[in-house]
N, C-alpha and C positions, 0 to 999 in steps of 0.2 A: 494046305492051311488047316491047321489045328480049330477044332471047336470051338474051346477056349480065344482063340485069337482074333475068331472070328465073331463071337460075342461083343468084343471089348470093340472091336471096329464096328458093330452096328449102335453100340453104347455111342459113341463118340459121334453118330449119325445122327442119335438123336438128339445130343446135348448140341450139336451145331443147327439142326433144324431148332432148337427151343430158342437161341443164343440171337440166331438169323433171323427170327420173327419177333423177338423182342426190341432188337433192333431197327427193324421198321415202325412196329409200334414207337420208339423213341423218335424217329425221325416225322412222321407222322404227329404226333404230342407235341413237337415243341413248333409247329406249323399250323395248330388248330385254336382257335381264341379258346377259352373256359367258358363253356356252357352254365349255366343261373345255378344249379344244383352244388359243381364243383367251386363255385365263387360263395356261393354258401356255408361249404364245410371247409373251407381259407377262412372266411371268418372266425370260426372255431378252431382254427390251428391258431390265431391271435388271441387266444383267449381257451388253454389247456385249461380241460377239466377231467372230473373221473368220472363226467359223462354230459349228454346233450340230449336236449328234446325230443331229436328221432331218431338216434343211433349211439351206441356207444362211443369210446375215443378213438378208435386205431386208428380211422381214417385221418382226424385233426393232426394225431402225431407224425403218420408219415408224409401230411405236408409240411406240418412245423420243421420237421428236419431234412425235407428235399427245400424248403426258400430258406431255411439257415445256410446250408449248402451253395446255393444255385441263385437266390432272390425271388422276387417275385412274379417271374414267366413264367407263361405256360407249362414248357419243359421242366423249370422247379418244381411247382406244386405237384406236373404230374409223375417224376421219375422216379420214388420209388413205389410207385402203385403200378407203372410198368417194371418194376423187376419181381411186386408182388407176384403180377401174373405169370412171371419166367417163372419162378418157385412155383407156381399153381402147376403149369406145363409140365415142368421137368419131373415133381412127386409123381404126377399119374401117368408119365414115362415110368419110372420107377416101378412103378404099381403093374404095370403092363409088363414089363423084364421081369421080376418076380414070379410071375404067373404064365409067361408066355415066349420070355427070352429075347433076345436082342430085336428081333424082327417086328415082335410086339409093343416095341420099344420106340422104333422108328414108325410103327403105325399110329400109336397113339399122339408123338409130337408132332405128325404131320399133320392129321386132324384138328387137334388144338390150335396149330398155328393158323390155319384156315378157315376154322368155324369163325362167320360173322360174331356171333356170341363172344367170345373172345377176342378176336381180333379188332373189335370193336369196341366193345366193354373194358375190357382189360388195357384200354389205351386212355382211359376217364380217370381223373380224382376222386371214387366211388368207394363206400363200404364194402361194395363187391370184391374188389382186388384183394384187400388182404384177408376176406370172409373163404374167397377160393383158394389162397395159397396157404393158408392156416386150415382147412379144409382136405385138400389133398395131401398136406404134408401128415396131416392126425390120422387117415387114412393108410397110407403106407406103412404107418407104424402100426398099426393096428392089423395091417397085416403081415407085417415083419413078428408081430407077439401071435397071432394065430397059427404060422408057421412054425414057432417053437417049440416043444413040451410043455404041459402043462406046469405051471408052480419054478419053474426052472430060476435061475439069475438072468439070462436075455429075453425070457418071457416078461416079469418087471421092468426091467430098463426099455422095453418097450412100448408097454404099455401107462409107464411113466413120462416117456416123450410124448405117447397119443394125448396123453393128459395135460401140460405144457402146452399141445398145440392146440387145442381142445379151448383151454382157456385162452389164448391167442383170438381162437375163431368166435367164441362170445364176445369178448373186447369188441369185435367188428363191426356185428351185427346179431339180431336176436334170432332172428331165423336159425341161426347153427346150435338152437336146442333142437333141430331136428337130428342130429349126427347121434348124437349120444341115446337120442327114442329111440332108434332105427338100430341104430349096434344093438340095443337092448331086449330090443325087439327081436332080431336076429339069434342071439342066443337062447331066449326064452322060445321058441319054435323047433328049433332045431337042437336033439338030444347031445351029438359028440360037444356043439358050444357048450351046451351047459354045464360041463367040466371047468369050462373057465368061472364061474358063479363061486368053486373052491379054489381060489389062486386070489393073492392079495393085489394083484396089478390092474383088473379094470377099479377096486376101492382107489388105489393110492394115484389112479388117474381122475377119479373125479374129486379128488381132496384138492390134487395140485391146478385140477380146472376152475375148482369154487376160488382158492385163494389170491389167482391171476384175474377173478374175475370181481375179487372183492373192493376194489374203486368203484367199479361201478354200482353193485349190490348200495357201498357208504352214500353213492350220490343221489340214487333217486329213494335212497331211505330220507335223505336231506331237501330232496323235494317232490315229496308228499309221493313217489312212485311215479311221478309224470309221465316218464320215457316208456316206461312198460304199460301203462293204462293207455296212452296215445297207442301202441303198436297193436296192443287189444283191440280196440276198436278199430281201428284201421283194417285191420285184415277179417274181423268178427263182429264189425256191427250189426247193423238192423239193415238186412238188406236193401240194398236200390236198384229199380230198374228190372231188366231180363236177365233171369240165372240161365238162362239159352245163351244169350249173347256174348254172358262174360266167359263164358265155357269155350264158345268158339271164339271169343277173343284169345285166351289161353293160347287154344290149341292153334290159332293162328299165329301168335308171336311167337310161337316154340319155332312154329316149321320157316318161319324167315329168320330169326336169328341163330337157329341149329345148320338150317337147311333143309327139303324137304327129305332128301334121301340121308341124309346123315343121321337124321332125327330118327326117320323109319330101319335100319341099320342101326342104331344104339337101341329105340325102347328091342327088337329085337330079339338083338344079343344078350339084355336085361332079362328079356321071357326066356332064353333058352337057357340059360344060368339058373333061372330059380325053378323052375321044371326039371334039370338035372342038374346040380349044382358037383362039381368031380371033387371041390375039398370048400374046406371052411371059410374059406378066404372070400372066394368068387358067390359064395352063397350070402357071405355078409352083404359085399360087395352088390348084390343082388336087389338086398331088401332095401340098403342104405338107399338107391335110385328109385326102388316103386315106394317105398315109405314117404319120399317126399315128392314125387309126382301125386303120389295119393290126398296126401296135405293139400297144395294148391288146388287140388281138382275142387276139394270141398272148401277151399277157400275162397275162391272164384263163385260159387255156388252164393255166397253171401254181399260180398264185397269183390270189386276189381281186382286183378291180380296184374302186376306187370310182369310184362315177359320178362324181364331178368331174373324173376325173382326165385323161379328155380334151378338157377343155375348151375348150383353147388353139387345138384343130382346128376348133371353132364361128366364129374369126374368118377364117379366109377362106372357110368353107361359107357364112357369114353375106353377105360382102360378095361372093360369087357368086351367091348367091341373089338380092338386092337387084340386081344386073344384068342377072339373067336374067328376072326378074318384070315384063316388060312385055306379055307377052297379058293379054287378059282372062280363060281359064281360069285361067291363073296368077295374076292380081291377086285370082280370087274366092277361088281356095283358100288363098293369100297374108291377105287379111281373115279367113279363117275361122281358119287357125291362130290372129293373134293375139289374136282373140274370145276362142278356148279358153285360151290363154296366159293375158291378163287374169286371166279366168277362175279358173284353177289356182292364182296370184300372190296373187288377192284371197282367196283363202280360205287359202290358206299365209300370209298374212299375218296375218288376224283371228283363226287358230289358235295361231299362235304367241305374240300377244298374251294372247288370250282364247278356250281352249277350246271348241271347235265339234265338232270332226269325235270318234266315238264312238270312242277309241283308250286304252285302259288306259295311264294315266301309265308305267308301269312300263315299257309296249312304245313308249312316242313317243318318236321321237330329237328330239322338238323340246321336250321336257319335261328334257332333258340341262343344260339353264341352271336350273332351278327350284330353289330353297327351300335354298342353298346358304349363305346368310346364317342360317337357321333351322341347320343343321349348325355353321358357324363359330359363332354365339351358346353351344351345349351344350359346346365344345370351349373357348370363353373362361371359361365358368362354372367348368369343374372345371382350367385355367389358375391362377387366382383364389383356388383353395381349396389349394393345391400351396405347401410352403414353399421358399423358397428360387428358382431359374432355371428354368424352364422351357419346352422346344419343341416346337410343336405340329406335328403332321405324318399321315402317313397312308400304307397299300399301294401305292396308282398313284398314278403322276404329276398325273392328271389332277384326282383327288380334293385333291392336296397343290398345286396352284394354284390350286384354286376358294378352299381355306380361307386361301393366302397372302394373296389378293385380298380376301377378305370379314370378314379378320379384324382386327379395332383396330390402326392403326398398320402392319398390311400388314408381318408378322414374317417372316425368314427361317423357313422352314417345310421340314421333313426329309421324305423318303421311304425308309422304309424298304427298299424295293425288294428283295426277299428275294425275290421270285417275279416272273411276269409278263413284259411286255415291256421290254426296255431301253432307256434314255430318258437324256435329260439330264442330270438329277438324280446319275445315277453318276457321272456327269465333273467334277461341282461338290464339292465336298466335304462328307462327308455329316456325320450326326451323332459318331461316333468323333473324328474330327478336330475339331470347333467343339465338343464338351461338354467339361463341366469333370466331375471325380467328386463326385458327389450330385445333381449336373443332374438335371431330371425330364423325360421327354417324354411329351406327351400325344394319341394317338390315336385318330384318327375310321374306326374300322373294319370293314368289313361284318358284321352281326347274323348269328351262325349259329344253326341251330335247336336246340333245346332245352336249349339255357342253353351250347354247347357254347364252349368257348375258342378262340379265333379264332388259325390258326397263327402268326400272326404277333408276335403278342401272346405264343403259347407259347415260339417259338425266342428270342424276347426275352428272356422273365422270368432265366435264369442273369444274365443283365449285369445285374441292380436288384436295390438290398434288397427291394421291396416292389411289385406288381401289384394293380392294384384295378381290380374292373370298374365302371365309371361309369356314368352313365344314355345311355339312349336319347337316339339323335340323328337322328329322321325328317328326310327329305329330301322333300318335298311341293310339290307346284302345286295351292294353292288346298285343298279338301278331300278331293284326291287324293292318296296316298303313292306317290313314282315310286323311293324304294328308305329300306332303314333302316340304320342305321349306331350301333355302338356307340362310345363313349367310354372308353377303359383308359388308365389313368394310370399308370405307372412311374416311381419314381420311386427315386430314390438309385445312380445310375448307379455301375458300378462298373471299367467301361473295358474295352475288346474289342466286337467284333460280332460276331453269327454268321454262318456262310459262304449265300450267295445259295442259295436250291432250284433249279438249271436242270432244263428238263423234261426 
């Protein structure tokens, strides 16, 4: 068997390992309720803009056109944010063949298909999905342009596509201003890159990044910067709490959503790449993962960081790994990660399904999709009994899309938003503006204890003739209660709101 033959047969290895594992993400996705986050950004696929409160549009678009497709299940919303993540897969297969050949090829999607990080991530209605596969796709290219001649004609056409994808990955999410730091960075450290600095193709990729990116740029110019000032603060406020704790919170959700040895095995082969880097590609490739592990290090340092949120830095740890893994120490501890991986996958899966591991509903974040239909039903009931218009709604956001989502007919649904974090929902127009006077609005609001009036419910009652507490409305997985929620009807609106409680 010819080299060449034998290439294109491990090629084909890995595009059925990436094909295979997207495919149980699909089967899996349309078996999983939508978690509060993903019933949040459905909302905004109802309501296309050239941007939103905490993230750009990509994510709205790819449900708006998986439920034009499909409707409104599960499997709708989430399908093409699982083919996002096959495109995430397959680029940094790509990346890995490039650099290391067929073998590297089949390493890398084998990895990706089993890292909890993805295999779990990648199955969500998340910015994540198309932040990762606009991510590794601008990455391949970028190394397909560093593998050229300089100034050449496939030097530009490549670095015009990184630029394209570049702007794809901003669309997503704000964080993929670190892709273009890190290339930048990259070049500016290392002398043979800085040949590329005389070549018109990294300019003409950040021209065609700004112009795919200029909806969003018009929208929060449109209101007042919002989405960029929220992500500011969010990741860069004023510190809270222990910068120990959130450090080891980091580095704790790395090692359960990587794996512990996968993760130890990438930063690795990360170190031994930029310590000897053999060409330009693997050294970019190099900075682009410590550039932004370095980022959250020192963003955790102020503010919490969620494990997901470096994700993006796993596709070229990933496809360096998969290069580097040709000893045998390496391929044995290479197998053993993804045993464990499996592993960890398979029972995060059968959990999330079907209760396994001994975890009080109340404390699982994977019990955060449960028994939301059961809340929507108690909220239709006392709808039903209510004369005259009535809008059902709820304190957070997240609460006020799950019932959007589960409720008959899928009604515009209000947030109060009197406290808390600020969200969307303020930018849209709330209930002041859409009610008429005698409108009634009906809320699903957390149960306080002993019999006490829920404030929000209090700051309400001046605007209504009449406040009624309504029944209980458990929120449950199975014979488990993961939180309880009462039902207050107001009703006979009489026009005004009262002012927000900022903390």
């Amino acid at each position: 068997m010819t080299t060449p033959e034998r290439e294109r047969l491990l090629w084909r290895a890995a595009l059925t390992v990436t094909l295979l594992a997207a495919l149980v993400r699909l089967l899996f996705a349309a078996r999983l309720q939508l978690f509060p986050d993903e019933t949040y950004y459905w909302e905004w696929s109802r309501r296309l803009a050239g941007g939103y409160f905490d993230h750009p549009p990509m994510i709205a678009l790819l449900i708006r056109a998986g439920t034009l497709l499909g409707g409104s299940s599960p499997l709708a919303v989430r399908f093409l944010s699982v083919l996002a993540g096959a495109v995430a897969s397959l680029a940094t297969a790509a990346i890995a063949w490039r650099l290391g050949g067929g073998a590297a090829a089949v390493r890398a999607a084998v990895v990706l298909a089993v890292m909890p990080l993805v295999a779990s991530g990648l199955v969500l209605a998340t910015p994540d999905a198309p932040l990762l596969a606009a991510t590794a796709v601008g990455l391949y290219c970028i190394v397909r342009a560093l593998q050229t001649p300089v100034r050449s004609r496939d030097s530009l056409l490549w670095w015009s596509t990184a630029g394209v994808a570049l702007g794809l990955a901003f669309s997503s999410k704000y964080t993929s201003i670190l892709l273009p730091l890190t290339i930048t960075a990259a070049v500016l450290v290392r002398p043979s890159l800085r040949a590329r600095l005389r070549e018109p193709g990294p300019y003409v990729a950040c021209v065609l990044a700004t112009l795919l990116f200029l909806p969003v740029l018009q929208w929060n110019a449109a209101h007042d910067w919002i989405s960029f000032r929220f992500q500011v603060q969010h990741g860069f406020g004023t510190p809270k709490g222990s910068a120990l704790k959130r450090e080891l919170d980091l580095v704790g959700g790395q090692l359960a959503l990587v794996s512990p040895i996968l993760f130890a095995l990438a930063a690795g082969a990360v170190w031994r790449t930029l310590r000897r880097p053999l060409d330009d590609a693997r050294f970019a490739l190099a900075v682009v993962a410590v550039g932004s592990w370095v980022f959250f290090v020192y963003s955790a340092s102020r503010r919490s960081v969620e494990p997901n949120w470096p994700a993006p830095s796993y596709v070229p740890a990933v496809a360096l790994l998969a290069v580097l893994a040709t000893t045998e120490p390496l391929q044995r501890w290479l197998r053993r990660g993804v045993a464990l991986a499996v592993l960890l996958v398979a029972v995060l899966y059968l959990h999330a399904l079907v209760p396994i591991l001994p975890v009080p509903a109340k404390r699982d974040p994977l019990a955060r999709n449960a028994g939301w239909d059961g809340v929507a039903a108690r909220v239709e009931d006392a709808r039903r009994e209510v004369a005259g218009r009535s809008w059902p709604g709820a304190e957070r956001y997240q609460d006020v899309s799950e019932l959007a989502y589960h409720l008959p007919g899928q009604p515009t649904s209000i947030c109060t938003c009197l406290r808390g974090r600020h969200n969307q929902y303020e930018i849209w127009p709330g209930f002041a503006q859409l009610a008429s006077p005698g409108d009634a609005l009906v809320l699903a609001l957390d149960e306080r204890p002993a019999g006490e009036v829920h404030e929000a419910a209090a700051a309400l009652t001046p605007y209504f003739a009449r406040v009624t507490r309504g029944a209980l409305a458990p929120q449950r997985r199975g014979a488990d209660t993961v939180s309880v929620r009462r039902v207050w009807i107001l009703e006979g609106y009489r026009g005004g709101w009262p002012p927000r409680a900022e903390p």
